[in-house]
N, C-alpha and C positions, 0 to 999 in steps of 0.2 A: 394373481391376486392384484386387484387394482390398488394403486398406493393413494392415502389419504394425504394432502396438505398438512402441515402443522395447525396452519390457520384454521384449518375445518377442526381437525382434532380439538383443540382450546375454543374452539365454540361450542363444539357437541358435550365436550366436557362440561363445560361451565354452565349449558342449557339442562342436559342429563342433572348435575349439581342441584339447580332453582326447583328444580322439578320435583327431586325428591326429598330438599327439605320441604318445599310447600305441602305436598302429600304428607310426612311426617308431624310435619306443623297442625295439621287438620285432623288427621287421627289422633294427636296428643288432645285435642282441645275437645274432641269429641270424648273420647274414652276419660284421659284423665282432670280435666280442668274442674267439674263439679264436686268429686270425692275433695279435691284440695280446698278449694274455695268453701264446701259446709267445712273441713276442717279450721280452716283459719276462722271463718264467722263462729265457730264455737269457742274457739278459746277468745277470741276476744270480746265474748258475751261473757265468760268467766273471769276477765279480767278483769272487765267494766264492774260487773259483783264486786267483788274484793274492793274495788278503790274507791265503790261510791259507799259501801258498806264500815270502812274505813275511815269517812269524809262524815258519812252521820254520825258512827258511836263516836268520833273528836269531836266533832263540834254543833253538829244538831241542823238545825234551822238557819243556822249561819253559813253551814256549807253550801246549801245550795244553788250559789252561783257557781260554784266550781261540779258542781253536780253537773247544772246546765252545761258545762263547759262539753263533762264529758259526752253529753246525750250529743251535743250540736256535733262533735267528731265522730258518732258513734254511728248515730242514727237510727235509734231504738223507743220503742217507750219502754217508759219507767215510771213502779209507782212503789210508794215506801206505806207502808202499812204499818202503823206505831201502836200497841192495844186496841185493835181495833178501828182506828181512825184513820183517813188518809190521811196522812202526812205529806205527801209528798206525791206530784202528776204531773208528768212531759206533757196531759192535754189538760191544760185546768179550766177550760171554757166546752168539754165536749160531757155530753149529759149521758147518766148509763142506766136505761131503763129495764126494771128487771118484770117479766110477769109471774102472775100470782098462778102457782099450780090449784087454788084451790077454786078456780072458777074463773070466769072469762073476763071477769072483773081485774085491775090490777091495783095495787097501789104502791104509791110513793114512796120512799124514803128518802130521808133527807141526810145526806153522808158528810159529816161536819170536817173538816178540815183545813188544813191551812194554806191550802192552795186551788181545792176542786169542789165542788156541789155537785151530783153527777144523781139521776136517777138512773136505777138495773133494770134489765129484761133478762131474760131468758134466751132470746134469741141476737147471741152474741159471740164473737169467738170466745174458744177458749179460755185465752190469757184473760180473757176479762171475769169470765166467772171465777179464775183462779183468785184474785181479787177483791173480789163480792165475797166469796166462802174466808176469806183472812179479814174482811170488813164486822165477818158475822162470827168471827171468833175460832174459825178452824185453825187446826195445826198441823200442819203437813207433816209427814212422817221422815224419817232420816235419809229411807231411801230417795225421796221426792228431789230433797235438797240439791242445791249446786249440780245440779243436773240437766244438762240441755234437754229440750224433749221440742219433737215434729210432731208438727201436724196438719190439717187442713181446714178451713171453715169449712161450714156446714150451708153457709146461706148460697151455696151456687154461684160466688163468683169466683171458689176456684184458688185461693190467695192460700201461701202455705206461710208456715209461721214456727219461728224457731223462739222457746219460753224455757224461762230460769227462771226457779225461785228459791234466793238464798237468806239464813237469817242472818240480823246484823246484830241483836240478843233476844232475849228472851222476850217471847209476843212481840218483834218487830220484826217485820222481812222487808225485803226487796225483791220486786219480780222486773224481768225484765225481759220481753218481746221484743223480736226484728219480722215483718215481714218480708219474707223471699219473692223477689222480682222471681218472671218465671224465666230458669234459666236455660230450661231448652231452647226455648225460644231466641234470646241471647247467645245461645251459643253458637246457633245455627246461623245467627249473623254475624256472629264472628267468623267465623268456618268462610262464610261468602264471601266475605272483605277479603282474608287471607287468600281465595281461588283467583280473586278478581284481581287484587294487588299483587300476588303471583305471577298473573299472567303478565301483566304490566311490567312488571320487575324482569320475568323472561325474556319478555319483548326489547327492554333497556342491558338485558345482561348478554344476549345474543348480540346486541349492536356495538355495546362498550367489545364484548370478545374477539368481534372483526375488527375492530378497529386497534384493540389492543397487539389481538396477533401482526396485523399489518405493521403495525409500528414494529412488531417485534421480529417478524419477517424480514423487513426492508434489508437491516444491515446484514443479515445472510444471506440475500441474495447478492447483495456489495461484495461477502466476502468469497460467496461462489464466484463473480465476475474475476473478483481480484487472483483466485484459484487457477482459474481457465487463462489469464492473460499470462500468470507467469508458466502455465502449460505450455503456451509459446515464444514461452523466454520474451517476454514483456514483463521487464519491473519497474518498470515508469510508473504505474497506478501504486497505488499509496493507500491505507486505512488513515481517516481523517476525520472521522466521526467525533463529536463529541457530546456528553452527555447519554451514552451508551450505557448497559449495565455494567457492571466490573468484568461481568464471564464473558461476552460480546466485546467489550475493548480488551482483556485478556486475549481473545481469540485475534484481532485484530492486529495487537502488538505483535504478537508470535508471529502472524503471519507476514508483517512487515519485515520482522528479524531474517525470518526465514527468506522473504526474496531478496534484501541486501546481502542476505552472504552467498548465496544463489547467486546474484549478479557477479557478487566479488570473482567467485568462486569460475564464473562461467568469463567473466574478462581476464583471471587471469589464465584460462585454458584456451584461450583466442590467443592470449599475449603468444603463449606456449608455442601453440599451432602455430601462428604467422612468423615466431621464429625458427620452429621446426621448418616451416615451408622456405623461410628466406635459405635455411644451410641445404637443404634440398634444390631449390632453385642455386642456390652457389655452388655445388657439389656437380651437380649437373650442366654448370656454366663452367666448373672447372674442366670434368670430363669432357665437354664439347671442344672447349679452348685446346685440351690435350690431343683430342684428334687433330683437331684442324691446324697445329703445332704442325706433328707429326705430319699431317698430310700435305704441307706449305714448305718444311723444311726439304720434305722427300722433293715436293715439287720443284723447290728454288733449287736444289743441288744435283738435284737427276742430271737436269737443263745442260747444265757447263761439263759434269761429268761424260756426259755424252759425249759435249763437242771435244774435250779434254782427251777419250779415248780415238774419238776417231779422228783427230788431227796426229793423234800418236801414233797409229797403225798407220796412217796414210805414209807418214814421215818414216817408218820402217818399212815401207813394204815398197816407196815407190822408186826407185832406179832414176840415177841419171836426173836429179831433177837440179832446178836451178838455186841457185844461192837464193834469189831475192824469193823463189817458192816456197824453201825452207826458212826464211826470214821468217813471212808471212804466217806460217803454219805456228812456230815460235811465238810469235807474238799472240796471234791467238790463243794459245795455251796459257801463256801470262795472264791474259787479258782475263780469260775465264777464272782462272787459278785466285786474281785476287778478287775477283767479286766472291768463290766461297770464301776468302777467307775475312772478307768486309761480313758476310753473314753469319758467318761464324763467331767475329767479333761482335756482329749488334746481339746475337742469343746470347751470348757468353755477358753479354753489361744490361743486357734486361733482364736476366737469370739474378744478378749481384743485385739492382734494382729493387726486381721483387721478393727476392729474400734480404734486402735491408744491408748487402754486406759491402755497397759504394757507397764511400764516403768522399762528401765533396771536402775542397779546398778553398776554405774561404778567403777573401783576400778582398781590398780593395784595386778595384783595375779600370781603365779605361777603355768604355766600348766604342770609341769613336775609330780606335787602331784596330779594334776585332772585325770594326765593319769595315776598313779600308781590307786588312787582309781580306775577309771575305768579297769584295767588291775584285780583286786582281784573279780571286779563284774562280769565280765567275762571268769572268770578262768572254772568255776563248769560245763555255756553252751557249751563251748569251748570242754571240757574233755570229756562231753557226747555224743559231735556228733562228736568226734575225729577230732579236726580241729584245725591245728595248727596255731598258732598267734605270727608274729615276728613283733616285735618294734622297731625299728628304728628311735629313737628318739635324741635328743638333750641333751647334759649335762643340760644345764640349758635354762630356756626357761619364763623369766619374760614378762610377757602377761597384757595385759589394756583390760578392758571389762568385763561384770558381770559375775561372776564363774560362779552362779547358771545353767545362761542360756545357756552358755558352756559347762556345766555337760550335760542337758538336751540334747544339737545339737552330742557330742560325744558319748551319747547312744543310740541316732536313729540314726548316723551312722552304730557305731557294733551292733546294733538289726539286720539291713538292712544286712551287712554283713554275720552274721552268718547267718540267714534265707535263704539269696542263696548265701551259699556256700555249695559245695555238701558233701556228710562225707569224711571223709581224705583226705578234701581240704585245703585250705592256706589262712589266711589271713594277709595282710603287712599294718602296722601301718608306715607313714613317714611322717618327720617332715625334713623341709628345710629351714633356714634361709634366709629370701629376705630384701630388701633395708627397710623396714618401716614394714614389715610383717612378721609371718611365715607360710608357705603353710604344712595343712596337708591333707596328702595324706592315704586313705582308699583304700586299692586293694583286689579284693575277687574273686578267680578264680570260674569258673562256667560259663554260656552262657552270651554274648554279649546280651545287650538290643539296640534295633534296634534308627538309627539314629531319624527317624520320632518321637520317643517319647521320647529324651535327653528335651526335656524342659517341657511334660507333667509330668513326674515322679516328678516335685516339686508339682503338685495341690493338693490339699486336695482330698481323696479317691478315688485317681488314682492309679490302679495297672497294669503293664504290666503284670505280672505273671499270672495273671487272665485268661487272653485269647492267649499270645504270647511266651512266654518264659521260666519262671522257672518252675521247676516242683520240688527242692530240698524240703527236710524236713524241716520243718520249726520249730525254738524254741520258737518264740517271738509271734508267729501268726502274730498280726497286722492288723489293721482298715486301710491304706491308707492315716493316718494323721501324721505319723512320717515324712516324707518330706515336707508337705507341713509348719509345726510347722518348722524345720529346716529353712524352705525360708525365713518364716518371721521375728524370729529371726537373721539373716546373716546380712539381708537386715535393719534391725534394729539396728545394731550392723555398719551398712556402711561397711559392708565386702561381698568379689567377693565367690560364688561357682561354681560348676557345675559338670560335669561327660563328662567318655572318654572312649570307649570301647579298650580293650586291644586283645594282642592275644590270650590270653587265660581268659580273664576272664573282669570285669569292676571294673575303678577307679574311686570313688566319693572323689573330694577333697572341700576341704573351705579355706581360710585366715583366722589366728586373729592377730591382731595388737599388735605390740611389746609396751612394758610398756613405759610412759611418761616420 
């Protein structure tokens, strides 16, 4: 079934509507408009009787003008018949000639009165003989009286004529004639005006209906758009009409309501999700971190374990060997033994770290003796891979924060240092006084570490050099937990680090906070 517009609907209606009152309208005026209209012209030919019949027995010859009054509203003639006489004539200058039945001869009479002179004929309506027979003394009968009576002349032109004659007293009456316009004829031009104005009015009512549906269309096709935009979670668009009907802005409001809580509704299910996703992506950063825990620890302790048994078999199994062999073998065992037990210590203080169970020892100290210590600890690595180390430090330099763990963060700097820096390269120690801080700066020439991994080089057993970049000698070896020990500590201490590639080489700096 094909579907209709509303717009078409509200025009066909409204044209369907014109349509059948103007039909209605035309058959009413055909069928009932003559029965009504002799109705009213009859009673107010009777009531014109009564009030001019009223106006003569009061006051006679005097009423007269108010007689006239009522003929001029009325539009009747009137004549008053007093004993015979007229009295009284709506035409007092029109002559009423009557003929003689007794031959072709006629004669005059002369009709005395106080208003008309009129000679009779015979060939007259009606009402006028009715007149002439009360001029010559008749007396109408009881039935005659107050009684509208039709009829038509006789002379061929056809003119229909509605007569009353009532008495006012004894031997006086009053007659009173309307001639009827012919009202078929009238009616039928009424009937035309209402086809024609009809049409006109269809033609005006069909165009106000398009234009009305459109205006009344518009804002539902807004509110269909506004429907369809928040289909795809679009609630930027807004009802903003004004001057709408009430049901139209009703529908409006609702539907505003409806996509702000929509929106509400759908941000905070995004809120949701994107923290759903962030404990997911966490959960899965933790699990990855656990492997590669597990697979870095297995890795760093395999390594020594290895050489730790097979310097131990060797030393058991080998005969006759020499002191300085068995030194040697001895010493490598140590050698190995405390590097796991330095790894054992750093998992064992990032473990306390990241469960929050290291507590520092706050103090005021001076870091100018922490860096001398460290400058004697580092003299020996230094010497042996020929790399030179300038200082660039502070006269004095009174520091807040726990020494210890200070010691610890400045020797996984220059561990990091020397291990890439390449031999007969450069390392620069700086130290700069800031408003609440002092910034130190570790500079260690050798290759840039790539932007992409300036925030991974804090994680625990993360190495770029592994797969991307350093390839220098290395003193200190190293597990991949010296930075990330560094972060937590910093971060622990409420102090800023980071790293910044230079042009010739990378700078890892930290804060520590000036003494209280």
């Amino acid at each position: 079934m094909r579907k209709v517009s509303l717009r078409a609907k509200v025009a066909g209606g409204l044209g369907a509507f014109t349509f059948a009152f103007v039909l209605t309208l035309v058959l009413a005026i055909g069928l009932g408009f003559e029965p009504i209209y002799y109705s009213i012209q009859k009673h107010n030919m009777v009531t014109a009787a009564k009030n001019i019949s009223k106006i003569y027995s009061a006051k006679g010859a005097i009423g007269f003008t108010e007689i006239d009054d009522i003929i001029s509203s009325f539009g009747a003639d009137v004549f008053i018949v007093d004993q015979g006489i007229l009295a009284y004539s709506s035409r007092p200058n029109q002559a009423i000639v009557l003929d003689d039945p007794a031959g072709p001869d006629y004669r005059a009479e002369t009709l005395q009165g106080r208003r008309a002179v009129a000679t009779v004929r015979t060939n007259v309506p009606q009402h006028i003989r009715g007149v002439v027979s009360l001029l010559k003394g008749y007396e109408p009968s009881a039935e005659d009286l107050d009684k509208v009576m039709y009829y038509a002349d006789s002379g061929g032109e056809h003119i229909r004529f509605f007569s009353l004659v009532s008495r006012i007293s004894d031997h006086t009456y009053v007659t009173i004639s309307q001639p009827l316009a012919p009202l078929q004829e009238n009616v039928k031009i009424v009937q035309r005006f209402i086809v024609v104005f009809g049409c006109v009015w269809m033609a005006l009512a069909l165009w106000g209906a398009l234009k009305a549906s459109q205006r009344l269309t518009e804002p539902l096709y807004e509110l269909k758009e506004i429907a369809m935009d928040m289909a795809q979670l679009n609630f930027s668009r807004k009802w903003s009409r004004a001057g709408m009907s009430d049901e139209i802005n009703m529908v409006g409001e609702s539907l505003n309501t409806l996509s702000d809580k929509l929106n509400t509704a759908l941000e905070a299910l995004q809120q949701s999700n994107t923290a759903l996703q962030e404990q997911l992506d966490k959960a899965n950063e933790i699990e990855y971190m656990r492997k590669s825990f597990i697979s870095a620890v297995s890795h760093e302790l395999k390594t020594p374990l290895a050489i730790i048994q097979g310097y131990a078999e060797a030393l058991e199994n080998l005969q006759n060997v020499s002191a300085e062999t068995r030194e040697y073998y001895c010493f490598v065992i140590r050698s190995e033994t405390r590097k796991m037990d330095g790894l054992v210590k750093d998992i064992l203080n990032l473990s306390r770290l990241e469960a929050g169970r290291l507590h520092l020892e706050l103090t005021n100290f001076d870091f100018v003796a922490l860096i001398e210590e460290t400058k004697i600890r580092f003299q020996a690595p230094a010497e042996e891979k020929k790399i030179r180390i300038v200082w660039n430090m502070l006269a004095e330099m009174p520091a807040y924060g726990d020494p210890g763990r200070y010691d610890i963060i400045l020797n996984n700097f220059l561990s990091n240092a020397v291990d890439y820096t390449p031999v007969n390269g450069t390392i620069r120690i700086t130290a700069k006084a800031e408003e609440d801080d002092y910034l130190i700066e570790v500079f260690n020439e050798g290759k840039q570490i790539p932007e992409e991994y300036h925030q991974r080089i804090w994680e625990p057993f993360y190495k770029v050099d592994s797969s991307h970049t350093r390839d220098a000698k290395r003193m200190f070896g190293g597990h991949g937990l010296g930075l990330g020990i560094v972060s937590s500590l910093l971060t622990l201490h409420g102090q800023k680090y980071g790293v910044r590639n230079e042009k010739d080489g990378v700078t890892l700096w930290f804060t520590v906070a000036r003494a209280k």
